[in-house]
N, C-alpha and C positions, 0 to 999 in steps of 0.2 A: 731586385735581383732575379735574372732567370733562373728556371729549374736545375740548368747546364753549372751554372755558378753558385748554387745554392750544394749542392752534389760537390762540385768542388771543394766547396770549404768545409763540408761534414765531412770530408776524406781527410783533410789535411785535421781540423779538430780530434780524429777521430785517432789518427795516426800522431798526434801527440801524445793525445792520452792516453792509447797502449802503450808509448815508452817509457812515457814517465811509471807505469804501470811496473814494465819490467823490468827497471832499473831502481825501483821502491824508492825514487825521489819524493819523499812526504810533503816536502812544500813545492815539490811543481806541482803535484798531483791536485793540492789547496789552491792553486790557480785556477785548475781546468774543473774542479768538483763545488758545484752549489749547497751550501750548507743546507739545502733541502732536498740534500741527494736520496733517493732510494736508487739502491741498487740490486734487485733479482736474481740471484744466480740459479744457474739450473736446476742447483741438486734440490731446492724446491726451499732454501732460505733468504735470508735478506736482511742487507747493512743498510744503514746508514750514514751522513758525512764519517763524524766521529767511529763510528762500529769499523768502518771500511778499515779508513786509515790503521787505529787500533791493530785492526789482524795483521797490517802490513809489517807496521812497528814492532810490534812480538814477533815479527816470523813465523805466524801461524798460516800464512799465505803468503807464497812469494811466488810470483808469476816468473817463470824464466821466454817465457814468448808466448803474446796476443798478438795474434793478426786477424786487421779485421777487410771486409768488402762489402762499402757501401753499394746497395740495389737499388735502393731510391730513396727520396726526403718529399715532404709535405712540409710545405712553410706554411706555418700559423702565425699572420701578420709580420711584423717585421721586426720582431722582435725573440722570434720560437720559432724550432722546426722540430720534426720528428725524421727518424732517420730507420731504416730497416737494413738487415743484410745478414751477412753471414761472421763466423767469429772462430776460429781456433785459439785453443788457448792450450799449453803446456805448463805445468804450477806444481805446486807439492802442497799439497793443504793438511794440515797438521804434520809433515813431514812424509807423507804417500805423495808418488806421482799420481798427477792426472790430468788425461789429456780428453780434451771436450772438442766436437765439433757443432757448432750450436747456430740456430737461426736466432737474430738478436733484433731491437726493440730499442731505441733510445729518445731522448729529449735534451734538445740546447736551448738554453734561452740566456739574452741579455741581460746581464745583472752588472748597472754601473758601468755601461759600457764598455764589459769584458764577455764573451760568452763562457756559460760554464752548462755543466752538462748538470742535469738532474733528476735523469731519471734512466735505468737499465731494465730491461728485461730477457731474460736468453732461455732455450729451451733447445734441450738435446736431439739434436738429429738420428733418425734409423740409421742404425748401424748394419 
């Protein structure tokens, strides 16, 4: 896969799994999330498969709009990539809005011939 189509499909991956994100579909979400998920959020904590979902479930997080813009991908054989770029996200976490503009960090890799994402990292942009 070239670079060009590799960019592709972490757009479209990536654009799933913010919807499913902000529609708190819990088992699409178990589709696109590797049960070896870490996931980073900016405010300086971090889930896991089960912790993610969890907050979703309780409504201790509910994303009302992720939009993301992949910048680039690095394919790590043919099996992983890494992906970079940018993330808006608008949410209520414990019931407070909060709106993040964040440069972001991920990992997809083949599991079973599905890809699932497995890892996040995001970190707040100057405001």
């Amino acid at each position: 896969m070239n670079k060009q189509e590799l960019k592709t499909l972490a757009t479209e991956l990536e654009n799933q799994r913010c919807a499913a994100m902000e529609t708190g579909d819990l088992d699409e979400l178990k589709k696109y999330f590797s049960k070896d998920l870490f996931y980073g959020h900016a405010g300086g904590f971090a889930d896991n498969f089960d912790s993610f979902l969890e907050r979703l479930n309780s409504g201790s997080a509910k994303y009302n709009q992720v939009t993301v813009k992949v910048d680039d991908v690095i394919e790590l054989g043919e099996t992983a990539f890494t992906l970079n770029g940018k993330v808006y996200v608008e949410a209520e976490i414990n019931s407070l809005p909060v709106i993040l503009h964040c440069v972001y960090a991920g990992v997809w890799k083949q599991e079973d011939s599905q890809w699932r994402f497995v890892m996040h990292q995001s970190a707040r942009l100057p405001q």
